[in-house]
C-alpha positions in Angstrom: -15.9 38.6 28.3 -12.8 36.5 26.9 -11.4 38.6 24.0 -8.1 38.6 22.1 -7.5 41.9 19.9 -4.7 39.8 17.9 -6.2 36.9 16.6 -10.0 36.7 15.4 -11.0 40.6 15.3 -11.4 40.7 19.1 -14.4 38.4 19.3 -15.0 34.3 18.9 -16.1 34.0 15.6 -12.8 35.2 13.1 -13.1 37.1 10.3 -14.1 36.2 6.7 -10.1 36.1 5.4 -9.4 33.6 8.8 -12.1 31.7 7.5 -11.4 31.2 4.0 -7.6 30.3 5.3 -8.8 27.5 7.2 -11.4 26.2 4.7 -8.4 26.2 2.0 -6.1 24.2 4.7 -8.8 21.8 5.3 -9.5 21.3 1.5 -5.7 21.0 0.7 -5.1 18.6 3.2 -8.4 16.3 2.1 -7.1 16.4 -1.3 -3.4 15.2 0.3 -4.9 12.3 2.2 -8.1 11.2 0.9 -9.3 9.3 -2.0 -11.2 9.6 -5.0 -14.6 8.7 -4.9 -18.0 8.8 -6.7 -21.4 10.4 -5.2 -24.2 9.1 -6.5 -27.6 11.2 -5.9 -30.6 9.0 -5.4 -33.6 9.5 -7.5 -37.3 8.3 -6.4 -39.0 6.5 -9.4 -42.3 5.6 -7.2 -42.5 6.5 -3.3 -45.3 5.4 -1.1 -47.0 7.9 0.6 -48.7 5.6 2.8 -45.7 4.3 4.6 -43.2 7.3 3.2 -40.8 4.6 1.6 -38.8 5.2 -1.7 -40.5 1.6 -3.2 -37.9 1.8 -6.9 -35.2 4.4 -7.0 -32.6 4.8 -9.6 -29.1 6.0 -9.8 -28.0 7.8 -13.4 -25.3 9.7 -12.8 -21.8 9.7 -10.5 -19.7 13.0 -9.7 -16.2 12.5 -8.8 -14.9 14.4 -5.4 -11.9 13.4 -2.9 -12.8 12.1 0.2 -11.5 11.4 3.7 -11.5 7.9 5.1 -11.7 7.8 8.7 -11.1 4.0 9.1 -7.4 3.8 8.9 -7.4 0.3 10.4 -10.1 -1.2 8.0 -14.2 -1.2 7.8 -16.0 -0.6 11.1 -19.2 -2.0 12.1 -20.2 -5.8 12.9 -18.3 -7.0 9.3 -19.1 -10.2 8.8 -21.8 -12.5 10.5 -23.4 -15.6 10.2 -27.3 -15.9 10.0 -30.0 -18.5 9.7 -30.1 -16.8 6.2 -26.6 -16.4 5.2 -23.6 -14.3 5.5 -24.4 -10.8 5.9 -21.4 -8.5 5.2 -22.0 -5.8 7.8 -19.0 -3.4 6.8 -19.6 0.8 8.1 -16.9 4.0 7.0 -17.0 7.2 7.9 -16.0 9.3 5.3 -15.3 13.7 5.4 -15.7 15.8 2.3 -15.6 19.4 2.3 -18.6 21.1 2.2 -17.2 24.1 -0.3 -16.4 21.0 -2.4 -19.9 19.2 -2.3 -21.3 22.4 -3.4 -18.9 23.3 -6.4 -18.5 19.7 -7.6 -22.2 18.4 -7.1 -24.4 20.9 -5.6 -24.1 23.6 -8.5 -23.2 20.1 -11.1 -26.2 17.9 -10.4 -29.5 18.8 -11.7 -31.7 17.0 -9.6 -30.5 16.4 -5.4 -32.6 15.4 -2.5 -31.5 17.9 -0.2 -29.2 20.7 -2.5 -27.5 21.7 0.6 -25.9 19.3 1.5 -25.4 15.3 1.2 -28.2 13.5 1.5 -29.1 9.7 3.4 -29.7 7.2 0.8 -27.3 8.4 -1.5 -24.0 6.3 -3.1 -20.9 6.6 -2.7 -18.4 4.3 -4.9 -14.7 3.5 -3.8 -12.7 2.7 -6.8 -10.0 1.4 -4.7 -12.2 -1.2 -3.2 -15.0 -1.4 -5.7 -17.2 -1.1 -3.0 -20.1 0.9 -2.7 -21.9 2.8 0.4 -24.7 4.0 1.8 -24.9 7.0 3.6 -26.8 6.4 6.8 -25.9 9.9 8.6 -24.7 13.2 7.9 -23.1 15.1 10.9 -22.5 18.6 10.1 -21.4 19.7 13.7 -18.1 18.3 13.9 -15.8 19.7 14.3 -17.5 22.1 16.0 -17.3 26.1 15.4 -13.7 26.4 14.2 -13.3 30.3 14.3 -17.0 30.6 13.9 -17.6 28.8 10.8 -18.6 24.7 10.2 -15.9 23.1 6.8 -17.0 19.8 6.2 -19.6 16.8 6.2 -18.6 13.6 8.2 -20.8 10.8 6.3 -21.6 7.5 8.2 -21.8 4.8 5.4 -22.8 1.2 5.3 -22.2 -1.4 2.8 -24.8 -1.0 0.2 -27.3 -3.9 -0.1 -28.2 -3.8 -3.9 -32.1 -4.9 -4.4 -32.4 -4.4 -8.1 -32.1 -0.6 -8.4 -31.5 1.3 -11.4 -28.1 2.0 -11.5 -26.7 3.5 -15.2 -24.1 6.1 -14.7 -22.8 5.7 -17.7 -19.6 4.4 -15.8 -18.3 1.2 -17.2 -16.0 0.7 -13.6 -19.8 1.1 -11.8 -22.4 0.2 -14.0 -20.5 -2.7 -15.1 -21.1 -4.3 -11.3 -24.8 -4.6 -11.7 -25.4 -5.1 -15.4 -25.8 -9.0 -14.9 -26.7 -9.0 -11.1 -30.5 -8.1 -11.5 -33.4 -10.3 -10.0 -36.0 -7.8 -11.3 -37.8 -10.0 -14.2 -39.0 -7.3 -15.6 -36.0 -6.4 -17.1 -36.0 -10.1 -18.8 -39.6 -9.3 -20.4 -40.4 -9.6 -24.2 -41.0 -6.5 -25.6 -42.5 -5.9 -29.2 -41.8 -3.4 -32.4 -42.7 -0.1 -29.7 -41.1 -1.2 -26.6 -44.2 -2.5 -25.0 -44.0 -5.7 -22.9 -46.0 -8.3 -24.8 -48.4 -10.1 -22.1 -49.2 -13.6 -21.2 -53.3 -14.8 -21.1 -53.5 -14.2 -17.4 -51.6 -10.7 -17.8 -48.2 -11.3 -16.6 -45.4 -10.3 -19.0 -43.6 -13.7 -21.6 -40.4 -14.1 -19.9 -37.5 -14.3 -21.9 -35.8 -18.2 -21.6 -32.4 -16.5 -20.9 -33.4 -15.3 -17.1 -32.0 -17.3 -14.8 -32.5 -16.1 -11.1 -29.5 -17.9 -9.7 -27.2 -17.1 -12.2 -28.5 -13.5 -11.8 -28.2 -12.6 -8.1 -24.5 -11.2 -7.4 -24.4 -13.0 -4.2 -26.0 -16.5 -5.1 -23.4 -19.7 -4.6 -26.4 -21.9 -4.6 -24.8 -24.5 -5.9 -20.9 -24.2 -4.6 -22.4 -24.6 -1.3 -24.5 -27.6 -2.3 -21.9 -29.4 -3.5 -19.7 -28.4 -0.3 -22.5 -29.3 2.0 -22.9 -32.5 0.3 -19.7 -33.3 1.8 -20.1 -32.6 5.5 -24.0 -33.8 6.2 -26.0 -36.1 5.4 -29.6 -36.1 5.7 -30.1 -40.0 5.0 -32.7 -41.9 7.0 -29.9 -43.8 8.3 -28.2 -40.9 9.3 -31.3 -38.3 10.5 -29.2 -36.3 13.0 -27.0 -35.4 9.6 -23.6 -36.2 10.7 -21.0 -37.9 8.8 
């Protein structure tokens, strides 16, 4: 059996005091290299149970905690592509927090968490630097693995969140101020009378307030830019029907 009466107490797994030394080195060192970042707990709003899908979530607070990035030669993943329906922005990070952190700064700070041992998929994460925001996709909590007997941090695997309308009111103007205007839910665009209610149409849908404008609405609609562009380069004309210039 290997042993070494010097270092770890004789046996593979270190004592409590080794422990806590490396868990301070490793939180030292994220707060020396990382960044400053925001974690956003999900909350369900309305799941289906038949298919076990969060149908409307919502995002109302935001806890700052320093983070690793792991992509020191920019965003991972398949970036940016070009598909029969658009551009897709495809961008993945990998970011490390320590778990001793999670726990103290959201864990023990958040009242309501999906999983409250640890970060959960589906959850946000905002980089200021970027104003970008992620989702996590995975959690590994295995690596690095057994250090002295004892696991220190969370590696996330993030993609680029796709925003579909979601709640998000942190109370952050540098976040919430991102998706104010960007909304495609009509709802949100209802008439409402004296007690909040929405008023309703003969056939039951909600009045529509005149202001909502879908286009002018969706944070990634250039509609009309790439109109006019395309304007420019084909031409759809029955003398022209293969659309070449």
């Amino acid at each position: 059996m290997p042993t070494n009466h010097y270092f770890q107490s004789g046996n593979t797994s270190g004592t409590t005091a080794e422990q806590r030394l490396v868990e301070d080195l490793i939180i030292e060192s994220l707060k020396i290299y990382g960044h400053d970042l925001y974690y956003m707990p999900r909350t369900s709003v309305t799941q289906d149970n038949i298919l076990n899908e969060d149908v409307l979530a919502q995002f109302t607070s935001a806890y700052p905690i320093e983070m690793y990035l792991q992509n020191v030669e920019g965003w991972n993943g398949q970036q940016e592509l070009f598909t029969k329906f658009g551009i897709e922005i495809k961008d993945t990070a990998t970011f490390v927090v320590s778990k001793r952190r999670w726990l103290d700064s959201i864990a023990y700070q958040a009242s309501t968490l999906q999983l409250p041992s640890r970060p959960a998929e589906g959850d946000l994460l905002y980089f200021p630097k970027t104003d970008a925001m992620f989702e996590i996709k995975f959690v590994e909590h295995l690596n690095p693995f057994y250090q002295i007997g004892k696991f220190y941090v969370y590696t996330l695997q993030c993609e680029l969140y796709r925003y579909s309308s979601e709640v998000i009111q942190t109370g952050l103007d540098e976040i919430d101020d991102d998706f104010m205007t960007t909304s495609a839910d009509v709802y949100e665009y209802s008439v409402l009378n004296e007690t909040g209610g929405m008023i309703l149409a003969e056939d039951g849908g909600s009045i529509i307030n005149s202001t909502y404008d879908s286009n002018a609405n969706a944070k990634t609609s250039n509609n009309t830019q790439f109109e006019t562009e395309g304007n420019d380069i084909l031409d759809f004309t029955i003398k022209n029907p293969f659309g070449e210039v």
